[in-house]
C-alpha positions in Angstrom: 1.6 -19.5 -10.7 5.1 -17.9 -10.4 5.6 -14.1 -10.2 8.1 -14.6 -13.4 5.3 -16.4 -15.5 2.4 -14.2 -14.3 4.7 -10.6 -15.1 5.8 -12.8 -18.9 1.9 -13.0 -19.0 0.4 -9.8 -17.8 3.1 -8.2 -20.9 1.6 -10.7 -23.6 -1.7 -10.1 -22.2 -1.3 -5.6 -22.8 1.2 -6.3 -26.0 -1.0 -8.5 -28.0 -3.8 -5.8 -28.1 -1.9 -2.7 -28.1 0.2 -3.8 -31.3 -2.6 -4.8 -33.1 -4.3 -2.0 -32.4 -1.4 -0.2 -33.8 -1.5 -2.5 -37.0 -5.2 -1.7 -37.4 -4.9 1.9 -37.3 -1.4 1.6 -39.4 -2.9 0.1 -42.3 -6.2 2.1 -42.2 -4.1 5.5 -41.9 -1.9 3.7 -44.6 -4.4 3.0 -47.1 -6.4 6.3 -47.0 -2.8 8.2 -47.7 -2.0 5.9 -50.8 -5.7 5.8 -51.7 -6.2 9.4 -51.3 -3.0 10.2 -53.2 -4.2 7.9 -56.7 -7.3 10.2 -56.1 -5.5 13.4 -56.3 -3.7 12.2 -59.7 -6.8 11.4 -61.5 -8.5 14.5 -60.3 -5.5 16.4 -62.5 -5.8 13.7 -65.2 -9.6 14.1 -65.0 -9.1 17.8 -66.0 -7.0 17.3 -68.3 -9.5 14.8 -70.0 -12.5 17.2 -69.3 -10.4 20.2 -71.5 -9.7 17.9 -74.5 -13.1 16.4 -74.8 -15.2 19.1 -74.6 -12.7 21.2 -77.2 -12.9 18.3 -79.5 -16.8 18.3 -79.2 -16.5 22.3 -79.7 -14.3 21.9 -83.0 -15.8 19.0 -84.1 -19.5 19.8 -83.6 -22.1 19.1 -86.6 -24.8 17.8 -85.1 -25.9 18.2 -81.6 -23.0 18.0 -78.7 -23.8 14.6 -77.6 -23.8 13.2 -80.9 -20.4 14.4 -81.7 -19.1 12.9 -78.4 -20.8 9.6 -79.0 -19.0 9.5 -82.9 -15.5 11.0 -81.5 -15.6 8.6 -78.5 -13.3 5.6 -80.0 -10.9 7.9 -80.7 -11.2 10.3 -77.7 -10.7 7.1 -75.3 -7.6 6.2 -77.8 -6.0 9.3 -77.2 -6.3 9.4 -73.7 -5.9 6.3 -73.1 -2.4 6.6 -74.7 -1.8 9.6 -73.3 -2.0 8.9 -69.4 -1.5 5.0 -69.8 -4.9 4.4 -68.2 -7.5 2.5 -69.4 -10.4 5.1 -70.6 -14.3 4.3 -70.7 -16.7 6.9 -72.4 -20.5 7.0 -71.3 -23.6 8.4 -72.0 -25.6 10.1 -70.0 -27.8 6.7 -70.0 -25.2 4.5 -68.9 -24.6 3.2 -71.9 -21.1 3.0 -73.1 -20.0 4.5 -75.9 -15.9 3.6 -76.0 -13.9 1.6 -74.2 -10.1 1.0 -74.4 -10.4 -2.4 -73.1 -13.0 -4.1 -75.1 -12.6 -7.1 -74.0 -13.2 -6.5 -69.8 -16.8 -6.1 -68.6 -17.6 -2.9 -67.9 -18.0 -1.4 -64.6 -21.2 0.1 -63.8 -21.4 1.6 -60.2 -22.2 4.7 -58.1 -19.2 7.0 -59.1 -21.0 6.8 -62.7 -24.4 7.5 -61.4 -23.0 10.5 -59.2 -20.9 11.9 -62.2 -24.1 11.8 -64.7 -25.9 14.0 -62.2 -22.7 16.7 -62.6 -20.5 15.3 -59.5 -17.0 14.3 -59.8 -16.9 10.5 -57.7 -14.8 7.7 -56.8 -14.8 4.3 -55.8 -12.7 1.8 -55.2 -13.9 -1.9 -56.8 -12.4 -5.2 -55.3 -10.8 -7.3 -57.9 -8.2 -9.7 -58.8 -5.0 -9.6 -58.6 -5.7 -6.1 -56.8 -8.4 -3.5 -56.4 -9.5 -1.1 -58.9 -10.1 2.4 -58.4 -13.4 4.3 -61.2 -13.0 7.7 -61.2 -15.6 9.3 -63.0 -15.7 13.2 -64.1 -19.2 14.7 -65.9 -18.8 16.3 -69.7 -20.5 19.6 -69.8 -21.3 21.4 -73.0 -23.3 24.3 -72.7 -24.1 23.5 -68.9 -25.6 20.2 -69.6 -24.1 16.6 -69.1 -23.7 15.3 -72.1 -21.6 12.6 -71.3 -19.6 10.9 -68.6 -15.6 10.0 -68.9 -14.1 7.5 -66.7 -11.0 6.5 -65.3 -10.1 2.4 -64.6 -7.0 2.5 -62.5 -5.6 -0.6 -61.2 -4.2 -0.4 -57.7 -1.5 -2.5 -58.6 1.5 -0.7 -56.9 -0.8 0.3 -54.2 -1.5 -3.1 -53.2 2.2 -4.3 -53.4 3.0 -1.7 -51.1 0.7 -2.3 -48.6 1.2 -5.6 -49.0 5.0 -5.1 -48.2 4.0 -2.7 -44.8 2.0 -5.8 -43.6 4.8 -7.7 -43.8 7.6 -5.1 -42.2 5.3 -4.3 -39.6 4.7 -8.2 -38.7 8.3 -8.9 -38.4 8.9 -5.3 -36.5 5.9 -6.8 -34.4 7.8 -10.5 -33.9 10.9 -8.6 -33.3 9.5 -5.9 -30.5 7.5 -9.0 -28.7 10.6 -11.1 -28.5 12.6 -8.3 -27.3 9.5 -7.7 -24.9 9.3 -10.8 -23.8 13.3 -10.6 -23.0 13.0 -7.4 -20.9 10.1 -8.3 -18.6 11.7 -12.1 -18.2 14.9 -10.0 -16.8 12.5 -7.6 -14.9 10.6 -10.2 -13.4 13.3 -12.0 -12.6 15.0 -9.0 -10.5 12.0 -9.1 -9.0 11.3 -12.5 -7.6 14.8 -12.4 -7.0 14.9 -10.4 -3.7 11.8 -12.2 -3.0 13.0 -15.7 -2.6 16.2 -14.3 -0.7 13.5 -12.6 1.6 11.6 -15.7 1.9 14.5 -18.0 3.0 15.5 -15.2 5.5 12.0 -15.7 7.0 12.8 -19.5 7.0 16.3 -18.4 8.7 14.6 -16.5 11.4 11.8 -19.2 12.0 14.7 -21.4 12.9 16.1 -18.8 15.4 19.1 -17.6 13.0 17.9 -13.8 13.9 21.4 -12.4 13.0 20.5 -13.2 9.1 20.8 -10.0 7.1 20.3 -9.3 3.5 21.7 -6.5 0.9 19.1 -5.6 -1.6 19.5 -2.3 -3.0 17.6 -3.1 -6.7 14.3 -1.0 -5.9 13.5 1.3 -3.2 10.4 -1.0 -1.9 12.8 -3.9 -1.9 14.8 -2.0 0.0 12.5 -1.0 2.5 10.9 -4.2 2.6 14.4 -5.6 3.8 14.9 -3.0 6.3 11.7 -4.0 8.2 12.6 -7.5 8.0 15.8 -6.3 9.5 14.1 -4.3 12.4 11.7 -7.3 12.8 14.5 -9.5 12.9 16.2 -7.3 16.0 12.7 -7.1 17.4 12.4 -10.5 17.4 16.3 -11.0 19.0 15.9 -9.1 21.4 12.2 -9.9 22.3 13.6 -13.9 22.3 16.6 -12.1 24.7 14.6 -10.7 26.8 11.9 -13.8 27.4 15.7 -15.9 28.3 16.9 -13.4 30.6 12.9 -13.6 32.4 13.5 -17.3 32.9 16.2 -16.3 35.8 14.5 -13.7 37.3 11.8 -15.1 39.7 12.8 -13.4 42.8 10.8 -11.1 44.6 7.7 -12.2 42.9 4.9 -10.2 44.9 6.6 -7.3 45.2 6.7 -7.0 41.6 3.3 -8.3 40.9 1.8 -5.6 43.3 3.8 -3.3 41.3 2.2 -4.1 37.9 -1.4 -4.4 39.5 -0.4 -0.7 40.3 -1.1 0.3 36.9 -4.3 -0.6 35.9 -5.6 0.0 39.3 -4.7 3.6 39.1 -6.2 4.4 35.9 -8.8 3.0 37.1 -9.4 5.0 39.9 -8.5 7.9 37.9 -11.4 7.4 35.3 -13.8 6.5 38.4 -12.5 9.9 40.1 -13.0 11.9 36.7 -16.4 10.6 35.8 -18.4 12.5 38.3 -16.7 16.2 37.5 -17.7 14.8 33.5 -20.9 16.5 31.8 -20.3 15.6 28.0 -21.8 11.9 27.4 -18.5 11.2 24.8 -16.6 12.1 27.6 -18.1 9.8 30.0 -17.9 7.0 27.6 -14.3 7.6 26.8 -13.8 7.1 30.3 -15.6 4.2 30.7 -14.3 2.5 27.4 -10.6 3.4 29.4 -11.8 1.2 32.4 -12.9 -0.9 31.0 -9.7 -1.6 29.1 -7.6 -1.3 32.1 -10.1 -3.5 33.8 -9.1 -6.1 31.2 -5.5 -5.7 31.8 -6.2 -6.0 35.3 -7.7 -9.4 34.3 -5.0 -10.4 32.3 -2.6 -9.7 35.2 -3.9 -11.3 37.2 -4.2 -15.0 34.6 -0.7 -14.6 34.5 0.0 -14.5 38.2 -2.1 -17.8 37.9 0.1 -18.9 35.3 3.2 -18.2 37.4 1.8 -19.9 40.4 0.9 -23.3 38.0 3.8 -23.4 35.5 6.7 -21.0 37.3 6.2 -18.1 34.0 7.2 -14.8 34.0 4.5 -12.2 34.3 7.3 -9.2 33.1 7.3 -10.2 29.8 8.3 -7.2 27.4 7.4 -6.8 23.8 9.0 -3.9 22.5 7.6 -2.7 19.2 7.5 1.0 17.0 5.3 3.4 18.8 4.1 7.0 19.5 6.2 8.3 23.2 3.9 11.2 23.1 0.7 9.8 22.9 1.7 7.4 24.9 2.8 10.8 27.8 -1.0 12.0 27.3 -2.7 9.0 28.3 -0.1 8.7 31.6 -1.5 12.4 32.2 -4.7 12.3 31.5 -4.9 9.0 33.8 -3.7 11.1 36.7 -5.1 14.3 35.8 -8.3 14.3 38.8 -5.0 13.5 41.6 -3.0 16.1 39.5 -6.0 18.7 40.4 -6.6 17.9 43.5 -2.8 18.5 44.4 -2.9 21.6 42.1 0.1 20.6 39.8 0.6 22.0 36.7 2.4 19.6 33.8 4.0 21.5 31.0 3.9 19.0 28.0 6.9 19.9 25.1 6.7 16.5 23.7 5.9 16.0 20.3 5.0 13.2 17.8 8.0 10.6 17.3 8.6 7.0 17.1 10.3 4.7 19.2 11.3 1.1 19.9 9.2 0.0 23.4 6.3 -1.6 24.9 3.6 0.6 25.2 1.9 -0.8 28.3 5.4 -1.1 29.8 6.3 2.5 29.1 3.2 3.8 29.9 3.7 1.7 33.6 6.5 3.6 34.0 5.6 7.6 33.3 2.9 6.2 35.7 4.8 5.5 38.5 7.1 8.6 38.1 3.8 10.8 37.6 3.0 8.7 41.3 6.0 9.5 42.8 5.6 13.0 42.4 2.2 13.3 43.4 3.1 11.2 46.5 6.4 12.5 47.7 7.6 15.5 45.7 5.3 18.0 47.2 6.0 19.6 43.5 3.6 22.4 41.5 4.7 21.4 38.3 5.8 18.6 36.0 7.8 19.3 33.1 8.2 16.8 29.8 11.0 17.6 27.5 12.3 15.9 24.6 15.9 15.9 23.2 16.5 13.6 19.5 19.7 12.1 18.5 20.6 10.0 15.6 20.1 6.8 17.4 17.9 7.7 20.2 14.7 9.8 21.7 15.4 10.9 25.5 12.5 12.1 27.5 12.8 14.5 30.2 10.6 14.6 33.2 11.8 17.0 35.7 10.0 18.8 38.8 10.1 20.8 40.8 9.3 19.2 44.1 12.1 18.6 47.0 14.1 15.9 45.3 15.6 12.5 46.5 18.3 11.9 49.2 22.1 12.0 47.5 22.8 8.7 49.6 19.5 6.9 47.8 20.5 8.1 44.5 23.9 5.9 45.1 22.2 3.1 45.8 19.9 3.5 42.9 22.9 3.6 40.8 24.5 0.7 42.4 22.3 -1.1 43.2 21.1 -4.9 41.6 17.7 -5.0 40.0 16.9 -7.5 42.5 17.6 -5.5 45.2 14.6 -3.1 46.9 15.4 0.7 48.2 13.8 2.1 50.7 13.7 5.6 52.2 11.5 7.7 54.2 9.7 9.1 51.1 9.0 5.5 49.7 9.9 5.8 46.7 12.6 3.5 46.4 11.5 -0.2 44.8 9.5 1.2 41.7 12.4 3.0 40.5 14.3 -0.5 40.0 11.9 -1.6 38.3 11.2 1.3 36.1 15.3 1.0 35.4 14.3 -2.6 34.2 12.0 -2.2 32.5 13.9 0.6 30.4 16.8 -1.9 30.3 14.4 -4.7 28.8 13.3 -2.7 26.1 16.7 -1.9 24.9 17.0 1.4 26.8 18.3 3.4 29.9 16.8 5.3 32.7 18.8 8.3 34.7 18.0 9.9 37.9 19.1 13.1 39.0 18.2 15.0 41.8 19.3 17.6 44.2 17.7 17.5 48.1 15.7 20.4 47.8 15.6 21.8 44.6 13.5 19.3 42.6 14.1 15.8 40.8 14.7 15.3 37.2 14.3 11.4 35.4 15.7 11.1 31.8 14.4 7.4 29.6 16.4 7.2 26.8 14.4 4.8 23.6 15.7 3.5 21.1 14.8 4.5 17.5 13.5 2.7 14.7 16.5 4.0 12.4 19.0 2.8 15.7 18.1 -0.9 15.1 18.8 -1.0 11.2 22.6 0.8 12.0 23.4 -1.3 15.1 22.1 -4.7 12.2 24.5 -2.6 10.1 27.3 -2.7 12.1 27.4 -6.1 13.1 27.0 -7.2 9.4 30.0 -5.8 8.9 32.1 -7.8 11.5 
C-alpha cells in the first residue's frame, strides 16, 4: 500500500469516529436543551392550572373537595384546554379519569401520574406517532391533601421537526467537512510522497555511479534533512569511489607501507600489554584486554589483506572516511601510548573538545599514533600539547612540542616531496610523515609541519566538516 492511500486512510480511519462521536453527543446535548425547555413551559402552565383549579374547587365547593373537582372537571379541562392550546386530562387520585379534552385518544397512564398522585410534580416523555409526546403531570392539593391530579399531553411536534432538521444539517456539514478532509490530506500526502520518490530515484542515480545528483527539497524540515544526508552520503560515497581509483595506481613501495600500518596495532598492543601489570581494578584490566584484543583483530585483518594484495594485486590503504568524534578519537591515541609516555616522563595537555568531522577513524587514529611515536622517539620533548581551532568548513588540530624539532632542509623535502618518495634523516622520522600527509589527503584533508631546530615541532591536520561537504555539493550545483 502507497503512503498516499495509507495517509487517505489513517484520516477516514480518525474522522469516521470522531464526527460521529460529535453527532452523538450533538443530538443528545440537543435534545435535552429542547426537551428541557417544553418542560420549563409546562412547569409555568402547570401553575397556572394548579391556581385556577383549586380556586374553582374553593368557590365552587358543596360537597367534599374531591367531589367538586370530579363535577367541575369537563369544564375545568375545557377551559384550560382553550386557554394554553394543550390537550388537558383530569384524574383522580385513583387513576381514574375524570375529564379529558380529547375523548376520543386512549388515555395515557404512566409513572409521571403515579409520582404526581403521591404530591410530586413529573414528566415523561411517551414515544408516538408522528412524534413523541411529552405527560406532564402536577398534584391538586386542597387542604394539604391530593385530591386530584391535572395533566398536560404535549405533542413534540416542532421539537421533532427540528431535530429532525439538525440531523440533516449536521449530515451534510459532516459530507461536506469529510470531502474537504479527504482533499487536504490527498494534497498533504501527496507533498509527502513527493520528495520521497525524488529521493528514491536519487538513490537509483547514485547506485548507477551518478554521485553528483543533487536535489532541492525545502517543503518540511525532515525532508530537508533527510536530503542533506543523502547529499553528504552522496560526497562520501564520491570521494570514497575517488579515493579506491586513485589506490589502483599506487602500488609502489608496498612493504614499506605495509610495515607501516602493522605499526599501529602492534603498538597498542604493546601498550595495553605494558599497562596491564601497573593495572589493579579488574574493569580496567578487562578494558585493556577487550583493546587487544581489538587491535589484535585488526592486526589480523591486516595482515588478510597483505594476502589479498599478494593474490589479486589490492590495495591494503583503503580509506573510508565517514562523521566522527576527533577527540575521542585523540584519547584513545593517548591512552594507547600512555605506559611509553610515563616512562619518558611526558606530560600531554589535551584542549580538545567534542566535535565532528569527516575521516576514517582507524586512519586518523594511525596517524596521531605515529606523531605521538615520533615524539617519544626523536623529540626528546616533556610535553605534548593538542589544540583545536574551528572554521566554517573545517576543524584543524594542533599538536605541538616541545622537543628539539626537525632539520629546515627535511622540512623542504617534506614539502616537496612525492608521496612515493621516502625521507630519511638522522632522527628517522622521515617516511611516516608521507604517509601521514596521505592519508590526510585521502580523507579530503591537509597535514602541515612546522618546526624550528631547537625549539620544538608543531603538526597541524586540518578535517573536513560535516557542514563543508553539503556547501562544497552546494556550490557545484550551482555551476
Amino acid at each position: 500500500m502507497t503512503l498516499k492511500k495509507r495517509f487517505n486512510l489513517a484520516i477516514l480511519a480518525l474522522f469516521i469516529p470522531v464526527m460521529l462521536f460529535l453527532y452523538i453527543v450533538m443530538i443528545i446535548s440537543l435534545q435535552n436543551n429542547i426537551y428541557q425547555s417544553a418542560v420549563s413551559s409546562l412547569q409555568k402552565l402547570s401553575v397556572e392550572a394548579q391556581i385556577y383549579t383549586i380556586n374553582y374547587v374553593e368557590r365552587e365547593q358543596k360537597d367534599t373537595p374531591e367531589v367538586t373537582l370530579q363535577n367541575g372537571a369537563p369544564l375545568i379541562a375545557s377551559y384550560l384546554s382553550k386557554r394554553m392550546g394543550l390537550r388537558v386530562q383530569l384524574l383522580s387520585p385513583h387513576n381514574r379519569i375524570w375529564a379529558d379534552t380529547e375523548r376520543a385518544a386512549l388515555p395515557y397512564v404512566n409513572q409521571d401520574m403515579e409520582q404526581a398522585i403521591q404530591g410530586n410534580k413529573a414528566y415523561m416523555i411517551q414515544k408516538a406517532s408522528p412524534s413523541p409526546m411529552m405527560l406532564f403531570s402536577s398534584p391538586l392539593y386542597v387542604g394539604g391533601k391530593v385530591i386530584g391530579v391535572i395533566r398536560f399531553l404535549h405533542p413534540l411536534e416542532d421539537e421533532a421537526l427540528l431535530l429532525q432538521r439538525m440531523n440533516g444539517t449536521f449530515v451534510i456539514a459532516c459530507l461536506l467537512i469529510l470531502i474537504a478532509a479527504i482533499v487536504v490530506a490527498n494534497r498533504f500526502a501527496a507533498s509527502l510522497s513527493r520528495p520521497i520518490e525524488q529521493l528514491r530515484d536519487m538513490a537509483k542515480k547514485i547506485a548507477g555511479g551518478s554521485y553528483g545528483s543533487r536535489i532541492g527539497l525545502h517543503d518540511y524540515e525532515e525532508i530537508r534533512q533527510l536530503a542533506q544526508s543523502f547529499h553528504a552520503m552522496a560526497d562520501a560515497i564520491e570521494l570514497h569511489m575517488e579515493q579506491l581509483s586513485r589506490e589502483k595506481d599506487k602500488q609502489r613501495d608496498f612493504l614499506d607501507r605495509v610495515t607501516h600500518e602493522l605499526k599501529t596495532p602492534l603498538t597498542a598492543i604493546m601498550g595495553y600489554a605494558n599497562l596491564i601489570p601497573r593495572l589493579h581494578a579488574e574493569q580496567d584490566i578487562q578494558t585493556s584486554l577487550r583493546h587487544i584484543s581489538v587491535e589484535s583483530e585488526r592486526l589480523l585483518t591486516l595482515v588478510e589483506e597483505l594476502l589479498s594484495q599478494s593474490k589479486y594485486g589490492d590495495s591494503p590503504f583503503s580509506v573510508s572516511p565517514t562523521i566522527c568524534d576527533i577527540a575521542s578519537i585523540a584519547v584513545e591515541a593517548v591512552f594507547v601510548v600512555k605506559p611509553r609516555l610515563e616512562k619518558y616522563r611526558i606530560t600531554v595537555i589535551d584542549k580538545l573538545h567534542s566535535i565532528k568531522i569527516v575521516a576514517d577513524p582507524d586512519k586518523t587514529k594511525q596517524i596521531l599514533l605515529n606523531l605521538l611515536d615520533n615524539t617519544i622517539k626523536y623529540s626528546d620533548a616533556t610535553r605534548i600539547t593538542f589544540q583545536q581551532q574551528t572554521t566554517d568548513d573545517a576543524v584543524i588540530v594542533t599538536i605541538s612540542d616541545d622537543g628539539i624539532g626537525i632539520s629546515t632542509e627535511l622540512l623542504e623535502h617534506f614539502a616537496l616531496a612525492p608521496e612515493d618518495t621516502k625521507l630519511s634523516s638522522h632522527s628517522g622520522n622521515g617516511f611516516g610523515l608521507l604517509i601521514c600527509r596521505q592519508l590526510m589527503r585521502q580523507q579530503g584533508g591537509e597535514m602541515e609541519l612546522r618546526a624550528i631546530e631547537g625549539e620544538g615541532t608543531t603538526v597541524k591536520l586540518r578535517f573536513c566538516t560535516p557542514t563543508a561537504l553539503e556547501t562544497i555539493s552546494m556550490q557545484e550545483n550551482e555551476k
